[in-house]
RODO-2510 file (C-alpha; in nm, 4 decimals, decimal comma):
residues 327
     n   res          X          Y          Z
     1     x     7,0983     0,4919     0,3744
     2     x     7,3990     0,2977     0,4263
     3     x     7,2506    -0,0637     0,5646
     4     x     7,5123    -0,2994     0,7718
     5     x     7,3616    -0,6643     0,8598
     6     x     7,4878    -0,9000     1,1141
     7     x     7,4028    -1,2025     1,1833
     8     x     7,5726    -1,4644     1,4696
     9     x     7,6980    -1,8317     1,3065
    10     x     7,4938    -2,1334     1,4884
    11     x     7,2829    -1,9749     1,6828
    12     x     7,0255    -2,2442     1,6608
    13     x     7,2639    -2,4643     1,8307
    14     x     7,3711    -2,1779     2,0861
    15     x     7,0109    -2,1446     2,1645
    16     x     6,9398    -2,5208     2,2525
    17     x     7,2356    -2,5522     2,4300
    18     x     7,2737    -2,2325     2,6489
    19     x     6,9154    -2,2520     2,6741
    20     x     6,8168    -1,9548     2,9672
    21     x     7,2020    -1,8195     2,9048
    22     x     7,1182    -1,7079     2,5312
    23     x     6,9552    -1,4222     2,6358
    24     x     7,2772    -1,2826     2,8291
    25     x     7,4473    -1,4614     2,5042
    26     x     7,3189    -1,2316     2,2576
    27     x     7,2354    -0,9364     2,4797
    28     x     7,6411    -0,9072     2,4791
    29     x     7,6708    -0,9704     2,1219
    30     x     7,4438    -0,6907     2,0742
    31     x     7,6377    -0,4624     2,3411
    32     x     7,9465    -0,4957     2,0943
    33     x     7,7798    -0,4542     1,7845
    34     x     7,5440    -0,1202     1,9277
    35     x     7,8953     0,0398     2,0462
    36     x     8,1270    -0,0344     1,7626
    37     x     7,8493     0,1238     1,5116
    38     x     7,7719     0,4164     1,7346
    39     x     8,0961     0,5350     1,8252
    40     x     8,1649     0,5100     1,4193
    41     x     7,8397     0,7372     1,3457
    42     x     7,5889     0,4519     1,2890
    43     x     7,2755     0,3688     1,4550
    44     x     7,1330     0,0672     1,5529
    45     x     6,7952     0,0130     1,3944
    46     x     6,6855    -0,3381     1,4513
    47     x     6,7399    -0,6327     1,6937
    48     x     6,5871    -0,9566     1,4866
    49     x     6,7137    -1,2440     1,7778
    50     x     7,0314    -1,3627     1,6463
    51     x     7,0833    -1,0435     1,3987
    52     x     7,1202    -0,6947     1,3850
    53     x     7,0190    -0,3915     1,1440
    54     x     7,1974    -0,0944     1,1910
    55     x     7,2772     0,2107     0,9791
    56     x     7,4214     0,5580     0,8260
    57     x     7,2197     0,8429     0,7392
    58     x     7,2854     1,2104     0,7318
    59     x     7,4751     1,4745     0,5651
    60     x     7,8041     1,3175     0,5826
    61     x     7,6153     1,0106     0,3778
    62     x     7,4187     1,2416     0,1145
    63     x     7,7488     1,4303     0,0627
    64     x     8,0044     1,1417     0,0010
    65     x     7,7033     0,9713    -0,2585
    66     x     7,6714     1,2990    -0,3845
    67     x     8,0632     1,3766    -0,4633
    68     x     8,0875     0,9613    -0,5847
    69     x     7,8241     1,0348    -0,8023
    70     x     7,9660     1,3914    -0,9598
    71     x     8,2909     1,1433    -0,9610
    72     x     8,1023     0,8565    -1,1519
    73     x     7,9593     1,0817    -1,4478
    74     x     8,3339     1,3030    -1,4786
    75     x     8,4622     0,9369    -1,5934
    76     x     8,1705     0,8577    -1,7769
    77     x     8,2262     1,1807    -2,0248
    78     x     8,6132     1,1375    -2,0419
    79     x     8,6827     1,4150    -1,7903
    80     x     9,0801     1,4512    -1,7582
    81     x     9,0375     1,5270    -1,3663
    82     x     8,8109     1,3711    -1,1462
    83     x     8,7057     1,5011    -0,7563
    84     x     8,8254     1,1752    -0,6218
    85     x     9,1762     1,2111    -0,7356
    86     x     9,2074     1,4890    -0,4772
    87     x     9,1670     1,1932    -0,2216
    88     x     9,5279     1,0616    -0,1113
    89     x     9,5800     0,6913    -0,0481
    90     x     9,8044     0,6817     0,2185
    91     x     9,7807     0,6335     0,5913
    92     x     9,9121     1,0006     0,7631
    93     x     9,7003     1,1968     0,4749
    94     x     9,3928     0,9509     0,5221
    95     x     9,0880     1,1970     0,6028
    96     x     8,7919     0,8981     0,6946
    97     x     8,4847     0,8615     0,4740
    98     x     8,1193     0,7740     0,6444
    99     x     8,2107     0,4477     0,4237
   100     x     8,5537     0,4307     0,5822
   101     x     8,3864     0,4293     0,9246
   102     x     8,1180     0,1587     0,8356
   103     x     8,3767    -0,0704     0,7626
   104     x     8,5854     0,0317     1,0753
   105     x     8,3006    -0,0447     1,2735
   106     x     8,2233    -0,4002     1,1402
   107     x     8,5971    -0,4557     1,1760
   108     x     8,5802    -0,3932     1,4782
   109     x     8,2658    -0,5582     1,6202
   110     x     8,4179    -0,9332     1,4237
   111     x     8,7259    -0,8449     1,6536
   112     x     8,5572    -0,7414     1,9549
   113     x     8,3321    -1,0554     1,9568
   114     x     8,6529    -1,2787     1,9264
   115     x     8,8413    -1,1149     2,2150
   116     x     8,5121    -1,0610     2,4558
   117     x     8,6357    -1,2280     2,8019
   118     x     8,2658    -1,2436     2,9162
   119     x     8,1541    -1,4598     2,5600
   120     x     8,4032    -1,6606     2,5452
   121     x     8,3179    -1,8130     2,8990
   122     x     8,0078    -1,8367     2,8237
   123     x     8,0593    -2,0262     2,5313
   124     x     8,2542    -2,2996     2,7144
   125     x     7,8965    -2,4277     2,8031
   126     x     7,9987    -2,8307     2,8192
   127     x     7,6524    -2,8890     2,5615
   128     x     7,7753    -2,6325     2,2853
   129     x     8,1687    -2,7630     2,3204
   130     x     8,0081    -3,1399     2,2585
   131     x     7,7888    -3,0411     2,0067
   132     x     8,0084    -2,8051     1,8526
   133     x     8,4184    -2,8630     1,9918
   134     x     8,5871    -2,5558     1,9695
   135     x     8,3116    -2,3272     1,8704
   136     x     8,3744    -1,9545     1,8835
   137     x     8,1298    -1,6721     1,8246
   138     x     8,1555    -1,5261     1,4949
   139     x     7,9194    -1,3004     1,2945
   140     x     7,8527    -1,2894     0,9382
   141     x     7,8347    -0,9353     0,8021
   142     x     7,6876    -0,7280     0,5060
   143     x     7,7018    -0,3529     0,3866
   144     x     7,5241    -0,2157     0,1005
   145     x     7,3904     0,1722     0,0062
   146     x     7,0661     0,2972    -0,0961
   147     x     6,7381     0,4334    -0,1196
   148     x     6,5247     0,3762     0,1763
   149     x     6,2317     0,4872     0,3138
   150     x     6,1896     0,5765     0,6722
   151     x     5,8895     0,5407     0,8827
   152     x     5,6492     0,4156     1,1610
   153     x     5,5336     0,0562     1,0594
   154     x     5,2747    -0,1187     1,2680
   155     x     4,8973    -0,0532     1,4548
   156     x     4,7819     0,0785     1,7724
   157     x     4,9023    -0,2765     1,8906
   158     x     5,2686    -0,2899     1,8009
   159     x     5,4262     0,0153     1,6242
   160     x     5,8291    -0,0251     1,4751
   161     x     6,0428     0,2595     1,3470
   162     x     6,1606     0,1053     1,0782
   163     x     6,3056     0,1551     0,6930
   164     x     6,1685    -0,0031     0,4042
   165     x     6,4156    -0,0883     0,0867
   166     x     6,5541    -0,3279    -0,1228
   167     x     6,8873    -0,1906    -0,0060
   168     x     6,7866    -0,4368     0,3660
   169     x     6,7454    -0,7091     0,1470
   170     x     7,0484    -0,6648    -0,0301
   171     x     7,2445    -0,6242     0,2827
   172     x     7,1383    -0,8955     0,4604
   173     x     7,1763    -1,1276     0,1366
   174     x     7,5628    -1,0419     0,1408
   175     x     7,5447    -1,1794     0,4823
   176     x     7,4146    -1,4750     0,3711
   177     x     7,6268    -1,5156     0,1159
   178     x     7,8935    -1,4827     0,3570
   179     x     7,8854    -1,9029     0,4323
   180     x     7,8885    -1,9508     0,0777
   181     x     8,2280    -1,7243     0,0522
   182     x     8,3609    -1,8994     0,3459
   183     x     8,4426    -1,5066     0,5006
   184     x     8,3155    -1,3150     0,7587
   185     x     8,2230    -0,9550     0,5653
   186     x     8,1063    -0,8944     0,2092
   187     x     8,0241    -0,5234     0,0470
   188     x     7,8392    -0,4597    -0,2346
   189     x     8,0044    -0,2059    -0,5289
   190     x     7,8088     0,0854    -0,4300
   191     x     7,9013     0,0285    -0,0994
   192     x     8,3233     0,0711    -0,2205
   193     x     8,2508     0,3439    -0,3997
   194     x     8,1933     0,5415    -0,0268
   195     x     8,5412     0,4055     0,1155
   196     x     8,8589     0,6440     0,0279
   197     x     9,1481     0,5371    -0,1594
   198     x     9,3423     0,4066     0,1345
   199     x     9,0541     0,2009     0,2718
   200     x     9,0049     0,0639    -0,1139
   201     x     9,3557    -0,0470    -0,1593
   202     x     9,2915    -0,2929     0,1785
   203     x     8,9714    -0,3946     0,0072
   204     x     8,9719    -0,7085    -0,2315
   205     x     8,7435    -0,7826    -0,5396
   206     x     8,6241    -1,1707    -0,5000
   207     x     8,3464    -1,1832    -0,7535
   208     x     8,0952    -1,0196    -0,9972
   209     x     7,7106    -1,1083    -0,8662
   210     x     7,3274    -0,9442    -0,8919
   211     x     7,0909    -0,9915    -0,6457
   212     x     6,8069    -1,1362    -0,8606
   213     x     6,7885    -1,2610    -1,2397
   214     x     6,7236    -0,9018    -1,4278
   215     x     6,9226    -0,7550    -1,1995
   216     x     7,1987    -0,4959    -1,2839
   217     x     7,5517    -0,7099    -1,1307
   218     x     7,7995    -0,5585    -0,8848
   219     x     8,1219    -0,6172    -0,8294
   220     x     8,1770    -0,7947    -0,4364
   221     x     8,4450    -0,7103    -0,2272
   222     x     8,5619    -0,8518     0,1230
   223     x     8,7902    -0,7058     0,3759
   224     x     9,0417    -0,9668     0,5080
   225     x     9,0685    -0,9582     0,8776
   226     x     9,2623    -1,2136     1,0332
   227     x     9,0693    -1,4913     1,1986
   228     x     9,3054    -1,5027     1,4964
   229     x     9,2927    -1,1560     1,5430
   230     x     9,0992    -1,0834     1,8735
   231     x     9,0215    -0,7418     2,0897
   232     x     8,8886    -0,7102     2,4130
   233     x     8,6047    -0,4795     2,4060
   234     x     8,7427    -0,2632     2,6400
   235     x     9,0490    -0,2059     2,4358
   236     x     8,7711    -0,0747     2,1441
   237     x     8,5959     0,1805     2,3134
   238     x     8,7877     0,4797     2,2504
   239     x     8,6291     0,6286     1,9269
   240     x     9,0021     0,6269     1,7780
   241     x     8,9572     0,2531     1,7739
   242     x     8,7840     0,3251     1,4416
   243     x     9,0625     0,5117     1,3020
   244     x     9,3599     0,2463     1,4191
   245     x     9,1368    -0,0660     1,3207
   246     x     9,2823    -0,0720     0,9506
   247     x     9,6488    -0,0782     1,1471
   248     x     9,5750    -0,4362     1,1851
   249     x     9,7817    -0,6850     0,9456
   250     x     9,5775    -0,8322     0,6727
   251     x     9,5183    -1,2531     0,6553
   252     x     9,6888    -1,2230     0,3347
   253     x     9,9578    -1,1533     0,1415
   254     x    10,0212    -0,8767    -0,1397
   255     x    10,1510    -1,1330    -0,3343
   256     x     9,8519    -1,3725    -0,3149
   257     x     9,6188    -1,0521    -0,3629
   258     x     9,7660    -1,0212    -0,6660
   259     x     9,7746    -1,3466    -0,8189
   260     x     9,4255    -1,3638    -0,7017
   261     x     9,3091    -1,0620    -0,9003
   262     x     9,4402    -1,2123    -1,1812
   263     x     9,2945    -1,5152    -1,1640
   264     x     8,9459    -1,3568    -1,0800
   265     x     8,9915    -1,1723    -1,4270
   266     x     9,0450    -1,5076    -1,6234
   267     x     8,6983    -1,6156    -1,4250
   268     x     8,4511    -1,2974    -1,5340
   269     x     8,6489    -1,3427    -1,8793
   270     x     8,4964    -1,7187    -1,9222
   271     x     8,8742    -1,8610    -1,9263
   272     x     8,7832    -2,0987    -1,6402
   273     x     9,0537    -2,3435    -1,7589
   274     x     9,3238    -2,0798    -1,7024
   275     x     9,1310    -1,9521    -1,3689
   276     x     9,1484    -2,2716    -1,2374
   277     x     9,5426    -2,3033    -1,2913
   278     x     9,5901    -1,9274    -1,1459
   279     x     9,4054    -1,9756    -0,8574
   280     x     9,4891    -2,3098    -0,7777
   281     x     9,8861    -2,2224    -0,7626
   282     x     9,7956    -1,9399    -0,5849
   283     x     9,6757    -2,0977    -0,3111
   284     x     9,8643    -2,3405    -0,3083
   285     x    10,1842    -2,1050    -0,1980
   286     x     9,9959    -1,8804     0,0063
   287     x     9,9486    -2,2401     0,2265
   288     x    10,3216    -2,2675     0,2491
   289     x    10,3570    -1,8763     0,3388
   290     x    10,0413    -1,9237     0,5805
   291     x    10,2698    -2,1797     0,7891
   292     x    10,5205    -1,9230     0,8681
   293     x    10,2914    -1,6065     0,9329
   294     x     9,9987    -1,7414     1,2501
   295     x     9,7867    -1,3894     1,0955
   296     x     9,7228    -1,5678     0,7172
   297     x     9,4103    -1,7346     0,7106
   298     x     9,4898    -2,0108     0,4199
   299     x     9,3433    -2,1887     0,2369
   300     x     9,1925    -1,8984     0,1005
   301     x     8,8146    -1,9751     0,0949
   302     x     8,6905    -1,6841    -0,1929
   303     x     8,9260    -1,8786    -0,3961
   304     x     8,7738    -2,2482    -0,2421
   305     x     8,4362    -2,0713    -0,3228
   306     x     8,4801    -1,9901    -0,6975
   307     x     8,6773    -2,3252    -0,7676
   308     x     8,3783    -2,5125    -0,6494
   309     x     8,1507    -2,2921    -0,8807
   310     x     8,3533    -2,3360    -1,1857
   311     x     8,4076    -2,7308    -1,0725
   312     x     8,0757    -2,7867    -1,1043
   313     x     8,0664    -2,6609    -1,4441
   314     x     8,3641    -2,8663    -1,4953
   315     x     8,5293    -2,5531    -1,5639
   316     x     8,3958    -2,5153    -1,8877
   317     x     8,1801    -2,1626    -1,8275
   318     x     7,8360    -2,1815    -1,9669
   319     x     7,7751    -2,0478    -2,3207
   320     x     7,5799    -1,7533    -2,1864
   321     x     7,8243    -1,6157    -1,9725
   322     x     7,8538    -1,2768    -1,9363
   323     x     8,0916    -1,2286    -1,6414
   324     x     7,8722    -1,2631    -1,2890
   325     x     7,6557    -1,4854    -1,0959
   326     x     7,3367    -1,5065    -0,9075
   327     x     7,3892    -1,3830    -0,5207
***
């Protein structure tokens, strides 16, 4: 199963301050959500008050984990040719993955939840604008792959169709995780692995983590979407929505991704020192590009995020590093 976990910013506050109103609050939260994942092929499976479980099963799913897989052991015994490669990387040759159209349809709902004329008045409420000025809905996402087992969970009293795996957990810890990064999405390695080449190229690496201490680590990736980019919900409900979504200008630029990769390499190498330097320049003129583009989102917080790790190290990485970090 392919598990996707949302989760709305402040709701506590939204709660005490729309007070009767939250109900219509997240009911149209969870109108976006529900249609951007069905029209993409997902399902909603949960409703947990200010968050949502939904997922991918199927054929399509057991096929692309299947052909990743065959992929996976090709490289691991040297083969000169892997299935992948048959996979093109650019737009008009770009056949969408079940992976592809997760991410499409989390793109779309962080949009859609921006540009919704109906939650944005509601979110005007005079309480929430004093406690919070200039708060705007926002949702914290997560997507991770795996094992799962499906079933009726419950009594004669209350019954749930429901999945049980440590893939959920995993899920909705990248969405918690998500404050700490300072972004909006983060997907797990197995999760990349589904996406085709063109969708991977628009991906970006931001750290190496496992979920608990023992655990194998993954590689974490992000999707930057613009924080000023906004789409009325209306605009999104044409199922080729989820095939024009990744049409949408990035929040940053080539050049940044770039010197950001290699600072991230200097970081999982232990040459804090020299990560610090990288990333700190980097950022420092993607600010200046940031003030002439309104769709870069700068400062950069991944980068803000591993700076204050290593800081706190005095960037000096520990003696037993070995190149990731707890989730």
């Amino acid at each position: 199963c392919l598990f996707g976990f949302c989760d709305i910013r402040q709701f506590t506050d939204a709660t005490e301050c729309l007070q009767e109103q939250v109900m219509l609050f997240t009911n149209s939260v969870g109108h976006i959500v529900h249609h951007a994942v069905h029209d993409c092929g997902g399902f909603a499976n949960k409703n947990i008050g200010d968050a949502f479980l939904v997922a991918w099963t199927g054929d399509k799913l057991e096929r692309r984990i299947a052909q990743v897989q065959h992929s996976d052991r090709n490289k691991q015994i040297g083969a000169v040719f892997v299935d992948n490669e048959l996979e093109l990387a650019v737009r008009d040759k770009w056949a969408p993955t079940v992976g592809d159209l997760a991410m499409a349809s989390f793109i779309r709902l962080t949009i859609c939840v921006r540009g919704a004329t109906a939650l944005s008045e509601l979110v005007q409420n005079p309480a929430l604008q004093k406690r919070l000025p200039g708060y705007t809905v926002r949702l914290g996402c997560g997507l991770h792959v795996g094992w799962a087992i499906e079933g009726a969970l419950g009594t004669q009293k209350k019954i749930d169709a429901t999945y049980l795996s440590p893939a959920t957990n995993i899920a909705m810890g990248l969405e918690s995780a998500t404050k700490q990064y300072g972004n909006l999405l983060l997907v797990s390695q197995e999760t990349y692995k589904l996406f085709s080449p063109f969708v991977r190229q628009l991906v970006r690496k931001i750290d190496c983590v496992f979920a608990t201490a023992g655990a194998d680590p993954f590689d974490l990736y992000t999707y930057d979407c613009s924080t000023s980019l906004a789409v009325h919900p209306d605009e999104a409900k044409e199922k080729a929505m989820a095939e024009h979504v990744f049409d949408y200008p990035l929040a940053i630029t080539p050049a940044f991704r770039a010197a950001f990769a290699e600072g991230l390499e200097f970081y999982l190498q232990g040459n804090w020192a020299e990560a610090k330097l990288t990333l700190e320049m980097a950022n420092e003129q993607f600010a200046v590009n940031a003030k002439k583009n309104t769709t870069l989102d700068a400062p950069d917080k991944p980068t803000l995020a591993l700076l204050k790790f290593m800081g706190a190290s005095d960037f000096k990485a520990p003696a037993d590093w070995a190149g990731s970090r707890e989730l």
